[in-house]
N, CA, C and O atoms as a GROMACS GRO file, in nm:
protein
  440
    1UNK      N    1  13.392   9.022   4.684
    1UNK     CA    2  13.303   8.909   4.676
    1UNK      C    3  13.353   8.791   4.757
    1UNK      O    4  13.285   8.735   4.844
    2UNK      N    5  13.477   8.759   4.722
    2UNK     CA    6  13.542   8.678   4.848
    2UNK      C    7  13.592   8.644   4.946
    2UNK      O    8  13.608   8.532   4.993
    3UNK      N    9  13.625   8.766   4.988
    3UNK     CA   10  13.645   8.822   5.089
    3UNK      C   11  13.592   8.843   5.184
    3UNK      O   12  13.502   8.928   5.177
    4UNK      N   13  13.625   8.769   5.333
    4UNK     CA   14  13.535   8.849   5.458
    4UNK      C   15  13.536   8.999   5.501
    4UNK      O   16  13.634   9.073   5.490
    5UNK      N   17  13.399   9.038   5.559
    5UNK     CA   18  13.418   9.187   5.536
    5UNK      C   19  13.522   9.246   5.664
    5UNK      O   20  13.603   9.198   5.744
    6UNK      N   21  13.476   9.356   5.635
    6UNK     CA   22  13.638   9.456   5.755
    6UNK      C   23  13.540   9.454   5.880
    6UNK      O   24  13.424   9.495   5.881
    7UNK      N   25  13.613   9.394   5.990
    7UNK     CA   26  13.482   9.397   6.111
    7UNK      C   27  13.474   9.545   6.114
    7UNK      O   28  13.536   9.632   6.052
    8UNK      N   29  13.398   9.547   6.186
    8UNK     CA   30  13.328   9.736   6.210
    8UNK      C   31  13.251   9.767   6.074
    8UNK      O   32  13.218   9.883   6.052
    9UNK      N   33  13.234   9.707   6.018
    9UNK     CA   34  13.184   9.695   5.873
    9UNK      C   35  13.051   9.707   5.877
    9UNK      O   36  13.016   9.606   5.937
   10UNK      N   37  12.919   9.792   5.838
   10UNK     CA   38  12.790   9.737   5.862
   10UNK      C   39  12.793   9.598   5.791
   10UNK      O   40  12.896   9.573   5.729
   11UNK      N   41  12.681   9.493   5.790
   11UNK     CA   42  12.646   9.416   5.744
   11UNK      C   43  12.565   9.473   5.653
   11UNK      O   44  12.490   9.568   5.673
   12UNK      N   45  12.590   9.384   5.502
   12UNK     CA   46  12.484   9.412   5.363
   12UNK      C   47  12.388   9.332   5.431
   12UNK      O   48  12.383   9.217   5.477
   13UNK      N   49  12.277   9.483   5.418
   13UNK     CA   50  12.149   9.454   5.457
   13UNK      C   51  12.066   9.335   5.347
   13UNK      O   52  11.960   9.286   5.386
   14UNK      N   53  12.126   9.293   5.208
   14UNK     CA   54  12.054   9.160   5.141
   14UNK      C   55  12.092   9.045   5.221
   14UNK      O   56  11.996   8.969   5.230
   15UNK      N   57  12.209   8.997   5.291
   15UNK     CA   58  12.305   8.893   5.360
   15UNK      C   59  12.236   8.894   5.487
   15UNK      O   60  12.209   8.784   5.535
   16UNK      N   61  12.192   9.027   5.566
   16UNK     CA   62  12.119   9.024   5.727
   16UNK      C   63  11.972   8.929   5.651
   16UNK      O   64  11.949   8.810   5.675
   17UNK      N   65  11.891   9.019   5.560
   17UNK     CA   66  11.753   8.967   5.536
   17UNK      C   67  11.765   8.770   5.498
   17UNK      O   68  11.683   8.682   5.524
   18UNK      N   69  11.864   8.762   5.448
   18UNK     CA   70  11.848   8.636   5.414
   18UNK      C   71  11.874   8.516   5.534
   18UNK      O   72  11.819   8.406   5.536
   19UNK      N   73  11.978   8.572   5.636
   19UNK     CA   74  11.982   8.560   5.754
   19UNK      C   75  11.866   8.500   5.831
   19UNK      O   76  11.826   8.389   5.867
   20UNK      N   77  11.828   8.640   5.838
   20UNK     CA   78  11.677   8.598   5.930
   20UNK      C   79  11.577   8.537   5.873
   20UNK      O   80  11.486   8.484   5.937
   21UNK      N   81  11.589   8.540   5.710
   21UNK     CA   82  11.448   8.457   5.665
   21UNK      C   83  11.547   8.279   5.714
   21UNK      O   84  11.470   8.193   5.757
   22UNK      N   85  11.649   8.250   5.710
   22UNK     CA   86  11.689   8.137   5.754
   22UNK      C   87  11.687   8.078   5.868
   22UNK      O   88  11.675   7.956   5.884
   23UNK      N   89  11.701   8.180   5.975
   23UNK     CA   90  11.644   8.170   6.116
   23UNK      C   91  11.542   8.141   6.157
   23UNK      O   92  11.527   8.068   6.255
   24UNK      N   93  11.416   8.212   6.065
   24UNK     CA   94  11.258   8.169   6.088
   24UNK      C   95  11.216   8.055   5.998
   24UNK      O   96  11.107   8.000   6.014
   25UNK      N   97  11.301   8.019   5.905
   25UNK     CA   98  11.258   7.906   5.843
   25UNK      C   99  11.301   7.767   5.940
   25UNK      O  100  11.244   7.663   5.972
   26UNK      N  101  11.428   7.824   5.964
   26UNK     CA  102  11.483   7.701   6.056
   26UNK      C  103  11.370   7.677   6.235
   26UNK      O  104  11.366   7.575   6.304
   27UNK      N  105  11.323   7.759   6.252
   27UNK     CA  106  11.213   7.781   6.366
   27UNK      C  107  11.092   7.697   6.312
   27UNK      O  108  11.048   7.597   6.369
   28UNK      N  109  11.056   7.737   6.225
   28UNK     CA  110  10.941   7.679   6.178
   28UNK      C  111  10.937   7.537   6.166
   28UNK      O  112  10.848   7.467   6.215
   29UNK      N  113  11.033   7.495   6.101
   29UNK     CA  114  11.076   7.355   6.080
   29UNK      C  115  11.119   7.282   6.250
   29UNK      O  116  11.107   7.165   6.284
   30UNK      N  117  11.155   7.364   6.306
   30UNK     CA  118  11.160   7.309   6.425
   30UNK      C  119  11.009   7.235   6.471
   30UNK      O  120  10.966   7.119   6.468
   31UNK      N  121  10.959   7.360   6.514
   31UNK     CA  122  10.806   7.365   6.565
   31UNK      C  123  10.760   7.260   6.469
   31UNK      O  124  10.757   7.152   6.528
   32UNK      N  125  10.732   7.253   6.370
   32UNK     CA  126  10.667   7.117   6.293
   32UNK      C  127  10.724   6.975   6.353
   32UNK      O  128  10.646   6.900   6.412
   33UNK      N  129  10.882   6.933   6.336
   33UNK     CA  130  10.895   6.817   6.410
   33UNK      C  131  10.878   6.822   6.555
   33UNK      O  132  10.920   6.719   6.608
   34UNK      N  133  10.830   6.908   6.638
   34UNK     CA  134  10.777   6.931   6.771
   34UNK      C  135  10.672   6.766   6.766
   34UNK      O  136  10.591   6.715   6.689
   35UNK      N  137  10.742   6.728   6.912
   35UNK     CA  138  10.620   6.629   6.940
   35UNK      C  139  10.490   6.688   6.973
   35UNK      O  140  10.478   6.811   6.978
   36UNK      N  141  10.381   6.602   7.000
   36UNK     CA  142  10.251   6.628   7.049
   36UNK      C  143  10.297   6.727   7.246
   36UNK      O  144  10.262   6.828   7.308
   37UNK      N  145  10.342   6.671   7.255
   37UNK     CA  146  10.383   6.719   7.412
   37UNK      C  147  10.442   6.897   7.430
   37UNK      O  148  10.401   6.986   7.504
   38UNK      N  149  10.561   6.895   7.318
   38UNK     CA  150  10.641   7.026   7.283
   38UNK      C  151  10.470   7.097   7.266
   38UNK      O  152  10.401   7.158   7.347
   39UNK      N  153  10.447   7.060   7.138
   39UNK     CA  154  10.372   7.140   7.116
   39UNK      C  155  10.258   7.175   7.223
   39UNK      O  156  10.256   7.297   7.239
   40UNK      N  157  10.192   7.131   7.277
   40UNK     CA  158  10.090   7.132   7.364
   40UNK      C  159  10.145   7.228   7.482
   40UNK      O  160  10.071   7.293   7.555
   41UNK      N  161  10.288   7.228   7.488
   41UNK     CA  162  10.318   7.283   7.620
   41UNK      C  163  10.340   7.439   7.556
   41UNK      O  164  10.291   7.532   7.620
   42UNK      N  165  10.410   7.466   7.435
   42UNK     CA  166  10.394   7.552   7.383
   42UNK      C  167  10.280   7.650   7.357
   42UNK      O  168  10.266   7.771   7.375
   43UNK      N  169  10.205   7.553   7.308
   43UNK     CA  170  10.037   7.593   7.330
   43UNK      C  171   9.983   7.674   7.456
   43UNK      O  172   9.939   7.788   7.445
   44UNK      N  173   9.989   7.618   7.555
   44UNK     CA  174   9.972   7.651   7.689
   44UNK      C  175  10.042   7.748   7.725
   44UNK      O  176   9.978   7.774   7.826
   45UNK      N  177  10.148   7.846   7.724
   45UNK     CA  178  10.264   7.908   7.766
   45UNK      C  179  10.244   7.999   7.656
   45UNK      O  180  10.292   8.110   7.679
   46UNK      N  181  10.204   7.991   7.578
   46UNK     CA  182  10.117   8.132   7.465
   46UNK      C  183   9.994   8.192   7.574
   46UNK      O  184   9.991   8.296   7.640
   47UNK      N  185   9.915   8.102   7.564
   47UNK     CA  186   9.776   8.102   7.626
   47UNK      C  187   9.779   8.205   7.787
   47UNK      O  188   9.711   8.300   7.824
   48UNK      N  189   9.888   8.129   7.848
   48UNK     CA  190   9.924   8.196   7.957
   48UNK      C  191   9.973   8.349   7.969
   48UNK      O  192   9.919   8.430   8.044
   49UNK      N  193  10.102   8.385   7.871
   49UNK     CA  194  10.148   8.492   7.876
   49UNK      C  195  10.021   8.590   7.839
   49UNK      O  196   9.997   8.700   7.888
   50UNK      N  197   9.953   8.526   7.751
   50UNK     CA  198   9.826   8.605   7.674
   50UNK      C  199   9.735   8.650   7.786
   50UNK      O  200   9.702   8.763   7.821
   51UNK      N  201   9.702   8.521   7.837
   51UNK     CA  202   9.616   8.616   7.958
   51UNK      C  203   9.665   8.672   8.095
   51UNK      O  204   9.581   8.719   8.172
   52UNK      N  205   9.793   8.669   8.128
   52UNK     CA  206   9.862   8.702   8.164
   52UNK      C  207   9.882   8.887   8.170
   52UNK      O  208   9.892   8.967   8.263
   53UNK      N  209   9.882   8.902   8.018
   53UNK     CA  210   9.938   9.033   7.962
   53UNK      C  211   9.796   9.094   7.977
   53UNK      O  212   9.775   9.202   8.031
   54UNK      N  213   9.700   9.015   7.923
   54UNK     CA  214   9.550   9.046   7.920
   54UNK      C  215   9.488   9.156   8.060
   54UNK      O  216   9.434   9.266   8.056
   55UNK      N  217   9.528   9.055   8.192
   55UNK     CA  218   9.483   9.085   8.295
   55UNK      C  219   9.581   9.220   8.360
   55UNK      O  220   9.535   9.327   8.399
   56UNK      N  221   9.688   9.190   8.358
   56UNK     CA  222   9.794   9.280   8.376
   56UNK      C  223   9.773   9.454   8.320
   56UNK      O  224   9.792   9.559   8.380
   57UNK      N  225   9.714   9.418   8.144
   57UNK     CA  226   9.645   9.581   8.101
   57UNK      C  227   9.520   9.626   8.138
   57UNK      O  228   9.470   9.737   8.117
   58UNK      N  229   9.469   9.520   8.201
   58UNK     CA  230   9.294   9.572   8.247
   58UNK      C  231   9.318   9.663   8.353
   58UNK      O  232   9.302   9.785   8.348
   59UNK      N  233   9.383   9.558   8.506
   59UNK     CA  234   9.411   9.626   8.644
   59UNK      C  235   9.519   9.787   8.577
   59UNK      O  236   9.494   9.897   8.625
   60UNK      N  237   9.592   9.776   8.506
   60UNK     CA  238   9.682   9.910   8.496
   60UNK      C  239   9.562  10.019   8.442
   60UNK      O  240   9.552  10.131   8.491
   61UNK      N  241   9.495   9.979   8.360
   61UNK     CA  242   9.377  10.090   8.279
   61UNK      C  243   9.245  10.141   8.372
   61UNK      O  244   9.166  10.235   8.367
   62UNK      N  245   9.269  10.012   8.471
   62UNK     CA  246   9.156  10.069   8.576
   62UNK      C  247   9.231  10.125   8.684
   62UNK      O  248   9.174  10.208   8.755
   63UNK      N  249   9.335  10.097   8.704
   63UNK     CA  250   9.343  10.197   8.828
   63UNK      C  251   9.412  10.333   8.792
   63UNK      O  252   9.438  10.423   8.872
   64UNK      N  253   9.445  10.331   8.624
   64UNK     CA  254   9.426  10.464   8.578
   64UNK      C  255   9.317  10.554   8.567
   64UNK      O  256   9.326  10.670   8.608
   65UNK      N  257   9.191  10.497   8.502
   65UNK     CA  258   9.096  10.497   8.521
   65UNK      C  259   9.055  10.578   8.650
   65UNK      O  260   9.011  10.692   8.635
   66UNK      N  261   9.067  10.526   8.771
   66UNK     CA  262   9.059  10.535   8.916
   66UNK      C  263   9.139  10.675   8.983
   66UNK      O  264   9.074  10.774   9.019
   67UNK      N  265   9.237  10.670   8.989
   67UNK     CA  266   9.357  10.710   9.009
   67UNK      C  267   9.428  10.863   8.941
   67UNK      O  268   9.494  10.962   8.973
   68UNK      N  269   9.381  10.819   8.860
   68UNK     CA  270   9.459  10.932   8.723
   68UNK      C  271   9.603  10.807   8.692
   68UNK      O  272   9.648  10.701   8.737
   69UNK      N  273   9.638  10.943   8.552
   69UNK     CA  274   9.738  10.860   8.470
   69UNK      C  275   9.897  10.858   8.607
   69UNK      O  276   9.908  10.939   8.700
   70UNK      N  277   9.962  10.781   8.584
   70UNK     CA  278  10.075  10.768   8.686
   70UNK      C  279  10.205  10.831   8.581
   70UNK      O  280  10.191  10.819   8.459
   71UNK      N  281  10.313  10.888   8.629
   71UNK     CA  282  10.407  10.952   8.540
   71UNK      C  283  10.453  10.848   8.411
   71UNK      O  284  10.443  10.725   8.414
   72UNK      N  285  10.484  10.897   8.344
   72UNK     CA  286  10.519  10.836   8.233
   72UNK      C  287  10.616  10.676   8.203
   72UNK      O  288  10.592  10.573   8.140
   73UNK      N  289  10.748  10.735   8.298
   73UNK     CA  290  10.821  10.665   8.346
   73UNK      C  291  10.790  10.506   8.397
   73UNK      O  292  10.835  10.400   8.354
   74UNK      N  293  10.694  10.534   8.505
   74UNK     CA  294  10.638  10.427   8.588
   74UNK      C  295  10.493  10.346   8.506
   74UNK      O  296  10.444  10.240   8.546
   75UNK      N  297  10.450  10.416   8.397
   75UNK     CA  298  10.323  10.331   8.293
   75UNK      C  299  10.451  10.227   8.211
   75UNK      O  300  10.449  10.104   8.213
   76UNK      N  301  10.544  10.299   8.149
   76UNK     CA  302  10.635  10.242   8.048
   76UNK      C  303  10.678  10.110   8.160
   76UNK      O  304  10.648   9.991   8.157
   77UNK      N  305  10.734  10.164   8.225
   77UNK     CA  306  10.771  10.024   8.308
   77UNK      C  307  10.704   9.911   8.349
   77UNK      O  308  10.759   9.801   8.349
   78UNK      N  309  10.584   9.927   8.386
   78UNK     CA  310  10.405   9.822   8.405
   78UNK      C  311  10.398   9.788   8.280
   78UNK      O  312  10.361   9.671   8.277
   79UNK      N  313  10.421   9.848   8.129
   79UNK     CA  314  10.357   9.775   8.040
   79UNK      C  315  10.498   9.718   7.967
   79UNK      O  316  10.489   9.657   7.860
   80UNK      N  317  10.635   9.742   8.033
   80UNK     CA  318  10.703   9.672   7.988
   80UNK      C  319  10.686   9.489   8.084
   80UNK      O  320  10.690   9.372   8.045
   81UNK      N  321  10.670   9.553   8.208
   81UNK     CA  322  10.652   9.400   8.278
   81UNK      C  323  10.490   9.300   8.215
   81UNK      O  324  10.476   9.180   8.190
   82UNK      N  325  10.430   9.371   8.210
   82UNK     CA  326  10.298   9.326   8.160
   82UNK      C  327  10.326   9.282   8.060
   82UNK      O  328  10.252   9.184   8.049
   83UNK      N  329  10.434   9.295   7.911
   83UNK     CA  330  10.489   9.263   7.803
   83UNK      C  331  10.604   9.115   7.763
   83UNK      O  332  10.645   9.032   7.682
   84UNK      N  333  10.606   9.169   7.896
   84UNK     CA  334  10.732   9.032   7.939
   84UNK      C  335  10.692   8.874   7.908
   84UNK      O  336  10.608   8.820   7.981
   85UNK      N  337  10.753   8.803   7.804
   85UNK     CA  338  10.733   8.651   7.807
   85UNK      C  339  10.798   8.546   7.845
   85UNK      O  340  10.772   8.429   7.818
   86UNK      N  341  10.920   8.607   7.935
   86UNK     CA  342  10.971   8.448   8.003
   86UNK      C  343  11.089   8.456   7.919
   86UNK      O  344  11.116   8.532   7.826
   87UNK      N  345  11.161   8.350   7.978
   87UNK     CA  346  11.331   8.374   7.909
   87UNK      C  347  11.313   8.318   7.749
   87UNK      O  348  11.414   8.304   7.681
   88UNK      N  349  11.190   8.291   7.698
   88UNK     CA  350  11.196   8.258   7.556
   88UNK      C  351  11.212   8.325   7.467
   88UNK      O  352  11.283   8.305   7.368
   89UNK      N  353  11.125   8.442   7.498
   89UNK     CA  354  11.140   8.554   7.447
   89UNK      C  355  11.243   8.610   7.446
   89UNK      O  356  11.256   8.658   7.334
   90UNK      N  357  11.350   8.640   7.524
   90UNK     CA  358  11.439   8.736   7.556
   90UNK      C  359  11.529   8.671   7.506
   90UNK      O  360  11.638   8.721   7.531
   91UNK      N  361  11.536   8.552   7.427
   91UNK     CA  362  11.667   8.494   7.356
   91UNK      C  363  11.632   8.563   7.248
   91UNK      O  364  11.722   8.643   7.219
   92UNK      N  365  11.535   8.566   7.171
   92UNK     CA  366  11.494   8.573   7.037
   92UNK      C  367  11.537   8.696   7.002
   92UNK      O  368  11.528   8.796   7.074
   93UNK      N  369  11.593   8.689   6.868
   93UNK     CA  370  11.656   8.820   6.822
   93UNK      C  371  11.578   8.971   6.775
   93UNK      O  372  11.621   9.086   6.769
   94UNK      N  373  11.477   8.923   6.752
   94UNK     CA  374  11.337   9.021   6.720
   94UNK      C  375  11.252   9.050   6.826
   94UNK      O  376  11.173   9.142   6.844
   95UNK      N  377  11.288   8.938   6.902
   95UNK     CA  378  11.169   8.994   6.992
   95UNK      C  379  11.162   9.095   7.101
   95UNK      O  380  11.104   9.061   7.204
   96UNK      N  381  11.218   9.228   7.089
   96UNK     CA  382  11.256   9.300   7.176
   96UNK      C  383  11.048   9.308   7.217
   96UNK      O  384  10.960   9.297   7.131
   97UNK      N  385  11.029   9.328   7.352
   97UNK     CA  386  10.934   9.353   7.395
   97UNK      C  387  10.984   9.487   7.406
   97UNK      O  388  11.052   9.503   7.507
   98UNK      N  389  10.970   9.599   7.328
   98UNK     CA  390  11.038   9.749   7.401
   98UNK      C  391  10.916   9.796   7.448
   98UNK      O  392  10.814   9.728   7.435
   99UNK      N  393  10.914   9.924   7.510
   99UNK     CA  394  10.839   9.974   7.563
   99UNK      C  395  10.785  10.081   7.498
   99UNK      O  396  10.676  10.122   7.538
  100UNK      N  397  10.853  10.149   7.380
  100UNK     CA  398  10.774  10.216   7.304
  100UNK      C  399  10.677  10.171   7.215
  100UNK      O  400  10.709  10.093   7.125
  101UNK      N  401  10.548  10.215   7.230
  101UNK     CA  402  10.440  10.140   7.152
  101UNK      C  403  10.442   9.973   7.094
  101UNK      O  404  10.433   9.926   6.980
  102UNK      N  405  10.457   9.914   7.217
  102UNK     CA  406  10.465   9.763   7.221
  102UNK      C  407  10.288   9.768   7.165
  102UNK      O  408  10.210   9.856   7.200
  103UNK      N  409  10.257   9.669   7.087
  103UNK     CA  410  10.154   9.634   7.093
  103UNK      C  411  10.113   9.498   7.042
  103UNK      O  412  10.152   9.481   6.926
  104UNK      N  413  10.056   9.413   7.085
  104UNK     CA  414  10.093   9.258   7.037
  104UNK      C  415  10.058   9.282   6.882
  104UNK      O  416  10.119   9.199   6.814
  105UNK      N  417   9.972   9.377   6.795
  105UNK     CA  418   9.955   9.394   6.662
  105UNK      C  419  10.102   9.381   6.577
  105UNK      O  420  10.113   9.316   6.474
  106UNK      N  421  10.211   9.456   6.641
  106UNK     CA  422  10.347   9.436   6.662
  106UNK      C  423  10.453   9.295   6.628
  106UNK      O  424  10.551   9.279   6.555
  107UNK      N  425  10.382   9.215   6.715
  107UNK     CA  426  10.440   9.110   6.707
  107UNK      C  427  10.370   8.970   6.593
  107UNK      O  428  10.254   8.930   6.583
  108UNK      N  429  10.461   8.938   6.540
  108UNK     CA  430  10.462   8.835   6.445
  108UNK      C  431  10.436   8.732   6.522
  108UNK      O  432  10.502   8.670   6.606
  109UNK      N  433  10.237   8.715   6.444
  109UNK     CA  434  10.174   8.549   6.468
  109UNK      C  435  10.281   8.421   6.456
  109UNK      O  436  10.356   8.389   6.364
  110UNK      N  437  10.257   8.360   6.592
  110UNK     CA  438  10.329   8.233   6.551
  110UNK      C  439  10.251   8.109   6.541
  110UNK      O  440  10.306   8.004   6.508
   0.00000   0.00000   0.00000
């Protein structure tokens, strides 16, 4: 109990969960004292990646569509770039954009 654990140790998965609910609480609370500006720019930079990602799966589905399907390899890779949000994302500890069955249903509304 008082003791720090033995590194190489898994982490008690109750200590990780409480973790991350502290991480997203501490996020949240961020984003609330966000000025009008933060926020707005935030706003915008959702909006963007969104249609961004939007346009990015249309052109890949039509020139599948067109084309035929392209090897496996090379779709995973288009819808990993098409997935991609900018170095904000790629800090965040959850937010792996992976490439197996990415689907924004996936990702936690912010």
């Amino acid at each position: 109990l008082g003791e720090p654990p033995v590194p190489g140790a898994p982490p008690d998965p109750l200590v990780s969960a409480f973790l991350r609910r502290q991480q997203r609480l501490e996020e949240q609370q961020r984003r609330r004292e966000a000025s009008l500006a933060q926020r707005l720019l935030r706003f915008l930079r959702k909006k963007f990646y969104l249609f961004r990602r939007s346009a990015l799966m249309t052109c890949i589905s039509l020139r599948n569509l067109a084309l035929g399907r392209p090897p496996l390899q090379q779709l995973a890779q288009e819808v990993a770039f098409a997935n991609w949000r900018g170095e904000e994302e790629e800090t965040r500890p959850e937010g792996g954009g992976g490439v197996q069955g990415s689907t924004s249903s996936e990702h936690p509304k912010e």
